[in-house]
Residue frames relative to the residue before (quaternion, step in Angstrom):
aa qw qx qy qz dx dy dz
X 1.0000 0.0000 0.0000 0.0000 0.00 0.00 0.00
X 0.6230 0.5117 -0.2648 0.5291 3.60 1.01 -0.74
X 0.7299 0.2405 -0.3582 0.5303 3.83 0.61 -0.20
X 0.5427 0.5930 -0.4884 0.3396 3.72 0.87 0.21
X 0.6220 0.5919 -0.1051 0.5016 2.85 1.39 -1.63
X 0.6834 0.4094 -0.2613 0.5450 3.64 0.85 -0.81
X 0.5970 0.4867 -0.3167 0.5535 4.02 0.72 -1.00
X 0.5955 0.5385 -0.4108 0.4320 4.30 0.28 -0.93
X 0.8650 0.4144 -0.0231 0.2818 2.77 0.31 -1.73
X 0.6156 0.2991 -0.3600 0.6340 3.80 1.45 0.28
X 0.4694 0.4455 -0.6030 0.4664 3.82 1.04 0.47
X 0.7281 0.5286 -0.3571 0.2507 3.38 0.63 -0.93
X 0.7544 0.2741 -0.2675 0.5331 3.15 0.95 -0.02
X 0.6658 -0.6947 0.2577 0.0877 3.15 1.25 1.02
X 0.2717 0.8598 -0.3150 0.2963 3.03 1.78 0.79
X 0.7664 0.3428 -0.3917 0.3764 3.51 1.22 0.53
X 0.4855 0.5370 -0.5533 0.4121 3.10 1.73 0.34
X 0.4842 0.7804 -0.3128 0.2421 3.33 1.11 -0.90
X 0.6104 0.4634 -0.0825 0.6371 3.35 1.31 -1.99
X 0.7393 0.2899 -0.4417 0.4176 3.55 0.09 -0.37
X 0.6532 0.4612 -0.4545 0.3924 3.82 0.32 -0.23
X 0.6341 0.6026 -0.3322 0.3527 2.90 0.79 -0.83
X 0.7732 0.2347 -0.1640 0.5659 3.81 1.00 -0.86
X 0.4111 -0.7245 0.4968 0.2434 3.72 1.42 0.46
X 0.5067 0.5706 -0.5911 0.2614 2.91 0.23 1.34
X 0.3466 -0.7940 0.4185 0.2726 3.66 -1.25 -0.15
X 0.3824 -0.7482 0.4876 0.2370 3.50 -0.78 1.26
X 0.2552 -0.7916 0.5177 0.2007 3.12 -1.36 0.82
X 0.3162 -0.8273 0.1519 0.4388 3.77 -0.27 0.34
X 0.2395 0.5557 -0.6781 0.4171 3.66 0.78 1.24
X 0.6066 0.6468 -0.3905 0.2475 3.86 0.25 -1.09
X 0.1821 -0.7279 0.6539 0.0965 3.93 -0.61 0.85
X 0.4330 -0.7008 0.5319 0.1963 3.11 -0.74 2.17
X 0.7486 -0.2354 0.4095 0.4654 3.39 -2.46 -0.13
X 0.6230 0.4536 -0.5191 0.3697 4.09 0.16 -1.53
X 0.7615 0.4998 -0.2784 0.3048 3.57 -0.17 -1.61
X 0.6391 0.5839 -0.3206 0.3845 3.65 1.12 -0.72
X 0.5857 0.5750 -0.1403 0.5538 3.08 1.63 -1.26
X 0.4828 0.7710 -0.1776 0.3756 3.48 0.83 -0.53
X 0.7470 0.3385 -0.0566 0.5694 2.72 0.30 -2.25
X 0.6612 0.5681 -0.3419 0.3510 4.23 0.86 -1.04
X 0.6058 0.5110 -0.3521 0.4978 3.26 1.10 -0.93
X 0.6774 0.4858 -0.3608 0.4182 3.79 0.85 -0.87
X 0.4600 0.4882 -0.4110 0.6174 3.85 0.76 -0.95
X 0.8529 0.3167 -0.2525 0.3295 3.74 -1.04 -1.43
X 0.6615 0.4938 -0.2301 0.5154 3.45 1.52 0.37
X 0.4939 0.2599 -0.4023 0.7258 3.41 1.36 -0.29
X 0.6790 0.5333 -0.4429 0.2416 4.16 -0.17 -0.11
X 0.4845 0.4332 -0.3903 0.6521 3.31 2.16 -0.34
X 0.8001 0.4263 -0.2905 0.3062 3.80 0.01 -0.07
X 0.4431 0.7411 -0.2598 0.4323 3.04 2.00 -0.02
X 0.6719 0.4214 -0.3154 0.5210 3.48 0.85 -0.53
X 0.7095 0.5374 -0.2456 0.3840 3.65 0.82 -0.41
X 0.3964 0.6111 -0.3882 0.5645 3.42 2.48 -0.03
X 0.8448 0.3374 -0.2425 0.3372 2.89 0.19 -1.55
X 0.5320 0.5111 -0.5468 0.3959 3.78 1.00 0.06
X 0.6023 0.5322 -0.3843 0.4542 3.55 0.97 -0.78
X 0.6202 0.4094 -0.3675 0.5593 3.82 0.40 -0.58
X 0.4594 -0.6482 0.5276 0.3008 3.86 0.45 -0.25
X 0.5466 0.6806 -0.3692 0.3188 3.85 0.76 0.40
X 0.4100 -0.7679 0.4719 0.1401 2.84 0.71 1.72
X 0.6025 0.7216 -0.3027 0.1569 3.38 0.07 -2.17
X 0.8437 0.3475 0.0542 0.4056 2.28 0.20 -2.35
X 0.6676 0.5117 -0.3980 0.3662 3.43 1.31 -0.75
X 0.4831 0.7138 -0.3426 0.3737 4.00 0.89 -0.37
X 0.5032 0.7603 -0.1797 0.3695 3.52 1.33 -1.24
X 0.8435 0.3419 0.1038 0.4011 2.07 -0.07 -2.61
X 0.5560 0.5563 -0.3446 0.5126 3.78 1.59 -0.67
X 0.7326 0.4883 -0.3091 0.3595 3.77 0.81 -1.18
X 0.6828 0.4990 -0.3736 0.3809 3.55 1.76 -0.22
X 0.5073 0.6737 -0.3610 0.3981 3.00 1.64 -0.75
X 0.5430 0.5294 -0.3817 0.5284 4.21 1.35 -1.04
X 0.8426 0.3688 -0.2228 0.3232 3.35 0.28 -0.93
X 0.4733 0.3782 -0.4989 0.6197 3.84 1.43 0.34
X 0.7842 0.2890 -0.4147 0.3600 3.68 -0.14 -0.19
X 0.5303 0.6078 -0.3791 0.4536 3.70 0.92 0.75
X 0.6332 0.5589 -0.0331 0.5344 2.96 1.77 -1.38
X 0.4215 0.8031 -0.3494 0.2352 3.51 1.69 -1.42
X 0.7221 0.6456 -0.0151 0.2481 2.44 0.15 -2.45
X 0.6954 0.3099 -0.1710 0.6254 3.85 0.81 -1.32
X 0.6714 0.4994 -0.4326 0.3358 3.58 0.71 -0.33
X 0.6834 0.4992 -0.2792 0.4536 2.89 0.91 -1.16
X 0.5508 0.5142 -0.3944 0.5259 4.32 1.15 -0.10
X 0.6663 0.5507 -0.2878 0.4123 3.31 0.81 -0.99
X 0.6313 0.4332 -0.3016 0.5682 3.77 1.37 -1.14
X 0.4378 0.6785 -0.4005 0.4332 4.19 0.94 -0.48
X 0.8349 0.3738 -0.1848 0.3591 2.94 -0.08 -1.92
X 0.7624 0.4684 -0.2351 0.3794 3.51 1.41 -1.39
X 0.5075 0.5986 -0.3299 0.5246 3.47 1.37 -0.03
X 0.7427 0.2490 -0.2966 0.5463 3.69 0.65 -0.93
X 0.2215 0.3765 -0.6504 0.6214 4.11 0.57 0.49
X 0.9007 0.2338 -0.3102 0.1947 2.36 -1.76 -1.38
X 0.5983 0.4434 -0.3960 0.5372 3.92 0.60 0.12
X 0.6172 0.6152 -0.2455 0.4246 3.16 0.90 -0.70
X 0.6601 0.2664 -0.2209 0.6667 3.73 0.80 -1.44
X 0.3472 0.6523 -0.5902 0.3250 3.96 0.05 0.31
X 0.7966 0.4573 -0.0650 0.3900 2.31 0.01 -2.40
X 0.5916 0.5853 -0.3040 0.4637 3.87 0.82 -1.21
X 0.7383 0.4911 -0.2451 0.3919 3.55 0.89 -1.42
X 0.4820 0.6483 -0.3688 0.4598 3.60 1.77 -0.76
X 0.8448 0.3757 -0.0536 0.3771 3.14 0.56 -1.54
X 0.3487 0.6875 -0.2278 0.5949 3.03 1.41 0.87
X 0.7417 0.4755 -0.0416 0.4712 2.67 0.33 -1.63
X 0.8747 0.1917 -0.0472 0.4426 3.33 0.26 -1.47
X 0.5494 0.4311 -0.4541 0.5533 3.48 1.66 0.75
X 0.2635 0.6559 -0.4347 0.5580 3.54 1.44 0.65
X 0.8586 0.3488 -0.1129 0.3582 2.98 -0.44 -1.83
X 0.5619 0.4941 -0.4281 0.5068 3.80 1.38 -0.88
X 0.7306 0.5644 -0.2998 0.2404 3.71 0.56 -1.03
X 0.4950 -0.6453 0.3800 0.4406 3.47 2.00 -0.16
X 0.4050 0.7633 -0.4778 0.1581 3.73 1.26 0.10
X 0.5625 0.6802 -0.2719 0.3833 3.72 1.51 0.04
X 0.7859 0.2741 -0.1633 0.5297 2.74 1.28 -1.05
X 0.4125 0.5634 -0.4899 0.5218 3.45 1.69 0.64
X 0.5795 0.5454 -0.3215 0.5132 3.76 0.93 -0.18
X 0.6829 0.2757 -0.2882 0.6121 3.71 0.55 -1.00
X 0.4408 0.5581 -0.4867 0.5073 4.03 0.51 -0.05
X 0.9281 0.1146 -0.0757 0.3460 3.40 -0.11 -1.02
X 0.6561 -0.6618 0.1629 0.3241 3.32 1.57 1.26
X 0.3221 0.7141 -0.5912 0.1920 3.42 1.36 0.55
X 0.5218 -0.5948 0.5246 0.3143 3.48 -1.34 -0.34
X 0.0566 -0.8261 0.5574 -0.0606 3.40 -0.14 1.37
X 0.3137 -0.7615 0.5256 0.2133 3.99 -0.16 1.48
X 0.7323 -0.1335 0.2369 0.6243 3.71 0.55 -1.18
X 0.8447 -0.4046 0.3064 0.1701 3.17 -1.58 -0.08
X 0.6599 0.5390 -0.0848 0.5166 2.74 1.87 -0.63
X 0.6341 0.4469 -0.1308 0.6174 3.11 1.90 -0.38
X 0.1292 0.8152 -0.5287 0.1982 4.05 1.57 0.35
X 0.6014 -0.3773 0.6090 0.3536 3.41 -1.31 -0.57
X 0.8162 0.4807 -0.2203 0.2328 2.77 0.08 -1.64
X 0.6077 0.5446 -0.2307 0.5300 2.97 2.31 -0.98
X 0.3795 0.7472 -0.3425 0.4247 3.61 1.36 -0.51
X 0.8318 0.3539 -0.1989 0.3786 3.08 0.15 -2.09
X 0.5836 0.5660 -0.3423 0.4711 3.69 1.43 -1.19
X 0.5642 0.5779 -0.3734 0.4565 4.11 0.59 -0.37
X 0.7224 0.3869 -0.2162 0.5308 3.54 0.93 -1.09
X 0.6615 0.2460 -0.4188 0.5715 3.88 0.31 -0.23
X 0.6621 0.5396 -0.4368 0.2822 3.80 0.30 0.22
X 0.5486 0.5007 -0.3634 0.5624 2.87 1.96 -0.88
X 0.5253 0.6492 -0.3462 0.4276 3.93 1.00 -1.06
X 0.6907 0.3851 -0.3090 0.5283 4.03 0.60 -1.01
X 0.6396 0.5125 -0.2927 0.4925 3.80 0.54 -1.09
X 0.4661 0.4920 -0.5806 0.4513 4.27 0.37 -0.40
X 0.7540 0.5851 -0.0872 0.2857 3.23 -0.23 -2.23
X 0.7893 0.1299 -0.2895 0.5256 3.22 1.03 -0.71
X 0.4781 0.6129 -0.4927 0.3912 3.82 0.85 0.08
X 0.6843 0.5662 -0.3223 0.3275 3.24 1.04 -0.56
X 0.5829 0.5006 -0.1884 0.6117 3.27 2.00 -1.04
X 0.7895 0.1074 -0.4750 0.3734 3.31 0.33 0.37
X 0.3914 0.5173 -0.6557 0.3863 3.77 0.82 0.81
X 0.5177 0.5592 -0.4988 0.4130 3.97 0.51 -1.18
X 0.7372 0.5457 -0.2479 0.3120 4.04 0.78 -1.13
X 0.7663 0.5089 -0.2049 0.3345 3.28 1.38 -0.62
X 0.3757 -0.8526 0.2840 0.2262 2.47 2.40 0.38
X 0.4425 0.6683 -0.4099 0.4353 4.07 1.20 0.25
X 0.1301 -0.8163 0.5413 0.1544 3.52 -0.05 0.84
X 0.6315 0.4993 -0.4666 0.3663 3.59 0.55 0.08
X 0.5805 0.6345 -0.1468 0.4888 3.11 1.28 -0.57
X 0.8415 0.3492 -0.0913 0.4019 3.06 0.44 -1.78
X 0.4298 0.7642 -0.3198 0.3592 3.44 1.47 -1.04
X 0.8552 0.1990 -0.0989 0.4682 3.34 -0.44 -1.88
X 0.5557 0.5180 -0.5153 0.3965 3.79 0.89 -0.60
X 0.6320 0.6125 -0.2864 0.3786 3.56 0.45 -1.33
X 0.7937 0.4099 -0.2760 0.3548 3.39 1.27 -0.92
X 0.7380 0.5054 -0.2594 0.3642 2.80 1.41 -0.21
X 0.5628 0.4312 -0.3954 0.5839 3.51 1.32 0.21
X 0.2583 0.5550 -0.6508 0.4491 3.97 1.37 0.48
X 0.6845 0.6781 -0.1166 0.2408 3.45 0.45 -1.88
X 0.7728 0.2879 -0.1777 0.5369 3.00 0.92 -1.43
X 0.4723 0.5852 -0.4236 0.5051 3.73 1.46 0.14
X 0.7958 0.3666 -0.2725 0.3976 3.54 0.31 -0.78
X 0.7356 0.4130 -0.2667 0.4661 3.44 1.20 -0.24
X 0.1741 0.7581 -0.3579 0.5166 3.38 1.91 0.61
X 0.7228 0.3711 -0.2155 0.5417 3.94 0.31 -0.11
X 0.5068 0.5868 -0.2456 0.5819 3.39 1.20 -0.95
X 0.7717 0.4125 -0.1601 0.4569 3.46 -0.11 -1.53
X 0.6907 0.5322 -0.2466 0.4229 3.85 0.93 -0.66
X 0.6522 0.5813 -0.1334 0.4679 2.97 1.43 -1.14
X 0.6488 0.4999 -0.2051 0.5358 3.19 1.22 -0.99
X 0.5851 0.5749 -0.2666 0.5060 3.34 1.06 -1.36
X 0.5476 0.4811 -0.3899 0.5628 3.92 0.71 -1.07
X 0.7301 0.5517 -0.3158 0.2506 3.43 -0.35 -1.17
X 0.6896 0.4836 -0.2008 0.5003 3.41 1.34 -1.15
X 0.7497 0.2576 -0.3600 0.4920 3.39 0.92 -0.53
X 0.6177 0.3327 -0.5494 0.4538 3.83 0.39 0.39
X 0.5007 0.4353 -0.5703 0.4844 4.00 0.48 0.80
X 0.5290 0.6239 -0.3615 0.4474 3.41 1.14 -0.43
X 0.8398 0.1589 -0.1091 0.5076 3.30 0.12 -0.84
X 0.4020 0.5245 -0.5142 0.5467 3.63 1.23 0.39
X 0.5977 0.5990 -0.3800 0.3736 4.01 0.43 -1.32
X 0.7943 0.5337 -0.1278 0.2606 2.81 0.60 -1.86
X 0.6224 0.5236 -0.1957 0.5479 3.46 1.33 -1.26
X 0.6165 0.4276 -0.3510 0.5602 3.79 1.29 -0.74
X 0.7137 0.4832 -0.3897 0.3243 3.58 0.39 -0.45
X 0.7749 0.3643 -0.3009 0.4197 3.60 1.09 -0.60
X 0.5216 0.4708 -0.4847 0.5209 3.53 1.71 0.22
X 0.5156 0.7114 -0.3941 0.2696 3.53 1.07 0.31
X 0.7192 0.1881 0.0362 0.6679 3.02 1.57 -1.83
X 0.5139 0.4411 -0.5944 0.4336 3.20 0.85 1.22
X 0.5658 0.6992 -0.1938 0.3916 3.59 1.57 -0.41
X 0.5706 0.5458 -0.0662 0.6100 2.91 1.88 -1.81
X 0.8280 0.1895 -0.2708 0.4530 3.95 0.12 -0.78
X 0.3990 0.6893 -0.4834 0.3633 3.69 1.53 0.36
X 0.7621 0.3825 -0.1518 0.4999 3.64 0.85 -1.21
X 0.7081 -0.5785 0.2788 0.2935 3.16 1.43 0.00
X 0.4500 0.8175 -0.2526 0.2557 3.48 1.62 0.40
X 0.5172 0.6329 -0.3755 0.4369 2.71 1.99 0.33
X 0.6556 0.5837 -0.2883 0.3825 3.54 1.23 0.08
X 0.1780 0.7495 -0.6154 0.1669 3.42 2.50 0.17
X 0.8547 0.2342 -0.3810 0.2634 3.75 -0.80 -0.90
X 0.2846 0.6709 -0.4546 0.5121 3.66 1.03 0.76
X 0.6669 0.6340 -0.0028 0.3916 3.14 0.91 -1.56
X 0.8042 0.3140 -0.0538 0.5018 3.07 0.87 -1.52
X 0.4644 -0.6509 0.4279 0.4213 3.44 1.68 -0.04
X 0.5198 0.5486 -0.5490 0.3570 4.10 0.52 -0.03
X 0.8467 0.3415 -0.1279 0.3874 3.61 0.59 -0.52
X 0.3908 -0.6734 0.5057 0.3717 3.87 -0.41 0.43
X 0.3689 -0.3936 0.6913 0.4808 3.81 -1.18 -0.53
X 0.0559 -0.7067 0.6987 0.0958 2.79 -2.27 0.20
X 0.5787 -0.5815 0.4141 0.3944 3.28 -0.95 -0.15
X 0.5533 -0.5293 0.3847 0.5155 3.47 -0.70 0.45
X 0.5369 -0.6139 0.5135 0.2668 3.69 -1.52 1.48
X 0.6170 -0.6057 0.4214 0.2734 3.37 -1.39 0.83
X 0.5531 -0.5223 0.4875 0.4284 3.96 -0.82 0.35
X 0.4395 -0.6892 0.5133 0.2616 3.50 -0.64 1.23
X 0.4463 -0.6583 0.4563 0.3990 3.42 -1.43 -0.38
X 0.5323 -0.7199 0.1933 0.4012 2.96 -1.10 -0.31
X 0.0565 0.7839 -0.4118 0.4611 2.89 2.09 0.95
X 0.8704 0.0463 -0.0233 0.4896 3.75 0.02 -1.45
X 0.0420 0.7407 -0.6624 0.1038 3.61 1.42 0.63
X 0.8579 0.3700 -0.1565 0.3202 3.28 -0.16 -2.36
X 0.5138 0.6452 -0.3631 0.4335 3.65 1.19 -0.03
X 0.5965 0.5803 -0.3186 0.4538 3.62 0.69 -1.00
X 0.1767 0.7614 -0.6237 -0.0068 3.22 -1.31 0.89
X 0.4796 -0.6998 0.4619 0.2587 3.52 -0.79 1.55
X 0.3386 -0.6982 0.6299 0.0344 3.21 -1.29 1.45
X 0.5219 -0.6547 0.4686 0.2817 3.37 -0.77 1.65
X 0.2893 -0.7317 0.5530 0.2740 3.58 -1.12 0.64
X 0.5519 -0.6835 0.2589 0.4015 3.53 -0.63 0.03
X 0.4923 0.5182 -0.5550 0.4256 3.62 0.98 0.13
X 0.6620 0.5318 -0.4063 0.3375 3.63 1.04 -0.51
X 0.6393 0.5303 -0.3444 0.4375 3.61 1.27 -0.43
X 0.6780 0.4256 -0.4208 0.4267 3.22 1.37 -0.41
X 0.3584 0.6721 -0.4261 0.4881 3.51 1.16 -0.39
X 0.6720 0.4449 -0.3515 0.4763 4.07 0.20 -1.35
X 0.6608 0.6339 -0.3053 0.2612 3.50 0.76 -1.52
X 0.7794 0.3917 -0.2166 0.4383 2.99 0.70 -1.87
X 0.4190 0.6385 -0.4594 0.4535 4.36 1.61 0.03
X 0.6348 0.5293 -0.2995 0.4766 3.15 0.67 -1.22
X 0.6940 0.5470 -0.2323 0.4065 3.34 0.36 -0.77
X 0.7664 0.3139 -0.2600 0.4965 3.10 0.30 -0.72
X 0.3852 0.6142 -0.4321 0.5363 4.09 1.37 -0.40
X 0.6291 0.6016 -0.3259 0.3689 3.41 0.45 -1.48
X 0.8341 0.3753 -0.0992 0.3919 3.59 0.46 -1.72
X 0.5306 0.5313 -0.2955 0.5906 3.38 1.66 -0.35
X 0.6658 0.4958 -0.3714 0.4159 3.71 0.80 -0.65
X 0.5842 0.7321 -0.2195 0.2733 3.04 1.58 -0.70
X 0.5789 0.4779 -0.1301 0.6478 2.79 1.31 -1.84
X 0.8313 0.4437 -0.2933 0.1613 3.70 0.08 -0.56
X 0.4308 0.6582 -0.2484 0.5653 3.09 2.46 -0.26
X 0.6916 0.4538 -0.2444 0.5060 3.53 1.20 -1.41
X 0.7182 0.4694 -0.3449 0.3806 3.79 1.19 -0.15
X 0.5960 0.4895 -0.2368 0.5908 3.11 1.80 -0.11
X 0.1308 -0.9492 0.1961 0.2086 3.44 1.46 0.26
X 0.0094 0.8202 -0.4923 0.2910 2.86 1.09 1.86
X 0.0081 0.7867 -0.5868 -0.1918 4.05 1.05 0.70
X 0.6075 0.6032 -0.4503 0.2535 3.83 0.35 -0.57
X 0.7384 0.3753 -0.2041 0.5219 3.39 0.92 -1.01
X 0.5095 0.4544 -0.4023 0.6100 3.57 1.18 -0.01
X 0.7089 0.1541 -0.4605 0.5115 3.77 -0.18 0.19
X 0.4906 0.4392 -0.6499 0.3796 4.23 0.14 0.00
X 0.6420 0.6194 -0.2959 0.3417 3.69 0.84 -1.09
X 0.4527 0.4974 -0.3433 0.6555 3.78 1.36 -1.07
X 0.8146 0.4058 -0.3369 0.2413 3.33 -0.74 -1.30
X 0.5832 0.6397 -0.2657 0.4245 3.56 1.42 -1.09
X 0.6228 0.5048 -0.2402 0.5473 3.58 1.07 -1.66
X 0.7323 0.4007 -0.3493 0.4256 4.17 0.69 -0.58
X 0.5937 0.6248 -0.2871 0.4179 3.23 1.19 0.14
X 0.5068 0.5015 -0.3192 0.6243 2.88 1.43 -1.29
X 0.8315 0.2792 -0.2654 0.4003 3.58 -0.49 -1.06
X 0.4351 0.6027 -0.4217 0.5192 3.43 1.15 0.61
X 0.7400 0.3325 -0.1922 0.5522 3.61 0.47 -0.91
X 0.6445 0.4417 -0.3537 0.5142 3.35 0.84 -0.86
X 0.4783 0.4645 -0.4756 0.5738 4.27 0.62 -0.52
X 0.6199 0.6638 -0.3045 0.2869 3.87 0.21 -1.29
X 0.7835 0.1565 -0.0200 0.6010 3.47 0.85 -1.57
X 0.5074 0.2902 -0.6735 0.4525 3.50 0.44 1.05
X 0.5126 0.6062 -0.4850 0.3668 3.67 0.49 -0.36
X 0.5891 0.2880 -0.3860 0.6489 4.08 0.80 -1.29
X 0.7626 0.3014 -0.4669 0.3311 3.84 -0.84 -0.80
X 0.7235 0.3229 -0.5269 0.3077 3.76 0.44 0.52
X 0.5468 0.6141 -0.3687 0.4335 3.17 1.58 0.14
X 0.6295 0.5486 -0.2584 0.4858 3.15 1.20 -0.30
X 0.5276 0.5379 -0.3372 0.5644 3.39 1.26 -0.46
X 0.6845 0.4252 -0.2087 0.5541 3.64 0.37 -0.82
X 0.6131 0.3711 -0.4778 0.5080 3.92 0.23 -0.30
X 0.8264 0.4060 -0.3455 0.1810 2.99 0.10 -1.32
X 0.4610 0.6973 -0.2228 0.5016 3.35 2.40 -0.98
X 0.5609 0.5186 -0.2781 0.5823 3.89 1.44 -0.48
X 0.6578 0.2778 -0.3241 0.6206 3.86 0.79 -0.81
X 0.7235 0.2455 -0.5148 0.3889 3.17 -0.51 0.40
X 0.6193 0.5310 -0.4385 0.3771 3.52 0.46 -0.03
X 0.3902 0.6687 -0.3802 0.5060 3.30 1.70 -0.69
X 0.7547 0.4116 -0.2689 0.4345 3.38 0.05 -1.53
X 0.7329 0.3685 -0.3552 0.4484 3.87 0.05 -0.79
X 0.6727 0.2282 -0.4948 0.5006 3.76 0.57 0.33
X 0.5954 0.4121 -0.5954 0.3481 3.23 0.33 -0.13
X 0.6699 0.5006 -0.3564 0.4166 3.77 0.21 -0.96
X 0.4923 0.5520 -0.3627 0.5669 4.16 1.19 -0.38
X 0.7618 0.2259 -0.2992 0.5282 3.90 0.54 -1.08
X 0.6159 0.3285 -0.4759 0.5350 3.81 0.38 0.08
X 0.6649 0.3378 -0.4826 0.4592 3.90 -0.11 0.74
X 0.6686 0.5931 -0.1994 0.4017 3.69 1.40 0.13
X 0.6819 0.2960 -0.2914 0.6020 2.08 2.09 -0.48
X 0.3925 0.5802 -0.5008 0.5084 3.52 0.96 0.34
X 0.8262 0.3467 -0.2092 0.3917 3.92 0.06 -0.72
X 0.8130 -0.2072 -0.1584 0.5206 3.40 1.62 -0.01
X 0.4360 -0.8258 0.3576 -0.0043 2.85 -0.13 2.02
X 0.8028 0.2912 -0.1993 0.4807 3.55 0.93 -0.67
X 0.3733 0.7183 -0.4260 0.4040 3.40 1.61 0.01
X 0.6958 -0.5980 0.3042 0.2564 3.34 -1.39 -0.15
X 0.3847 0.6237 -0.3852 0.5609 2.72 2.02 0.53
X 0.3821 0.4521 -0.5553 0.5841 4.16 1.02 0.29
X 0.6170 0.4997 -0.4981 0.3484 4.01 -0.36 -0.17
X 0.8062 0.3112 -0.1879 0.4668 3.48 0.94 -1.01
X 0.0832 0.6529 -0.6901 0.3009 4.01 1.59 0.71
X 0.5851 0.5107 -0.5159 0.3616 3.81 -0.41 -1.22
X 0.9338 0.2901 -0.0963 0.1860 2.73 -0.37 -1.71
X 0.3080 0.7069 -0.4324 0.4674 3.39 2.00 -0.19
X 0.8975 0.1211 -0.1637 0.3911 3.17 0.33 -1.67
């Protein structure tokens, strides 16, 4: 009677469509709602108040002492649980509702299309900013009160180390923001340095380095594909754009830096050092081949213009002492 009475009565007021909108989720229909869960507890926590009064009837002392010393100690225990489920139920309604309003004073304010404006990556709709930013003051409202209602349940094994550790994850909350800030104004610092990079670089003409370096002929501008190999064609990065990528990377690099060493994680702040000497290791590396390469190739051709000088020298005086160096012409 107590799980009929207890199951009716949270359909009737509709307490799992209620809970599911509220946390946006979707029921499947194998899935056994909140009423029915409730239900079944009241039944258990009801045959457990009638349990000690079997086993006196069966005569079983033993067993009946046990089962009596747990029954003192859930109704001692009740009380903070039942505050502790209060407090976490009205939060959690609470950072919803906060996260709604958030959200959708976000979304009035145009913060989406200040995001696709400034070239974040936006997967779907479900992944906005605006939805981002509402997730984080929900997770921010939910610390504060998870803690108030462990402090309520008044379990120190329990309540202790949890409690200490969202103490923790509160105080190191500023940190993490700070750092977080840091990464996205290198972000858009990177960025803005990278296209005044390779808009700088293919101005003077730096897209023609392997021109330059002799590895490539010029050509004429490539014909208009068809539309046979339209979907085939893929655009090869030019190289002011790679240096453009480079000089992002970089700067990420030095922001990651500063932002590991504010989160004082020294370990991942020296992989990060070590990473940035590499880079500027490899990168020291291939101006070293592209200036060697400039110069070989700047050496063949010089090759050629004396040779081609001693083979007109010898063509204009053949018996001269320039017939000694035929050998070596050829």
């Amino acid at each position: 009677m107590a799980k009929l009475i207890t199951t009716r009565g949270l359909r009737a007021f509709n307490l799992d469509n209620q809970l599911q909108q509220q946390a946006g989720l979707e029921m499947e229909a194998d899935t056994i709602s909140i009423s029915a869960t409730l239900g079944n507890v009241v039944y258990w926590f009801t045959f457990l108040l009638f349990l000690p009064a079997i086993l006196e009837t069966l005569q079983l002392q033993g067993m009946t002492q046990p089962i009596e010393k747990l029954l003192n100690d859930i109704f001692v225990i009740f009380p903070n649980i039942l505050a502790a489920l209060l407090i976490g139920g009205a939060g959690w309604l609470l950072a919803q509702v906060i996260r709604r309003v958030v959200t959708n004073l976000l979304v009035a304010m145009g913060t989406d299309q200040l995001s696709q404006r400034l070239g974040l990556p936006q997967a779907s709709p479900h992944q906005s900013l605006s939805r981002l930013i509402g997730t984080i003051v929900y997770v921010l409202v939910l610390i504060p009160i998870a803690i108030a209602a462990l402090t309520a349940l008044k379990v120190e094994a329990i309540s202790t180390p949890a409690i200490s550790a969202l103490t923790e994850v509160m105080t190191t909350l500023p940190q993490i923001f700070t750092a977080g800030f840091i990464l996205v104004i290198a972000y858009f610092i990177g960025r803005f340095l990278s296209e005044l990079t390779g808009q700088f670089l293919a101005g003077i003409g730096f897209d023609n380095l392997l021109q330059w370096l002799g590895i490539s002929e010029p050509t004429d501008a490539p014909p208009a594909p068809s539309d046979s190999d339209a979907s085939l064609s893929v655009s090869t990065p030019q190289p002011s754009a790679i240096a453009g990528l480079i000089v992002w990377v970089a700067v990420m690099l030095f922001a990651a830096v500063a932002a590991t060493d504010l989160l004082a994680l020294p370990s991942l702040t020296v992989i990060v050092q070590d990473f940035i000497v590499l880079l500027g290791r490899v990168l020291g590396g291939l101006a070293v081949w592209i200036v060697g390469v400039y110069l070989a190739n700047w050496s063949y051709r010089l090759a050629w213009i004396i040779h081609d000088i001693f083979q007109e020298s010898l063509k204009v005086f053949p018996h001269s002492a320039f017939g000694d160096l035929k050998s070596v012409t050829l």
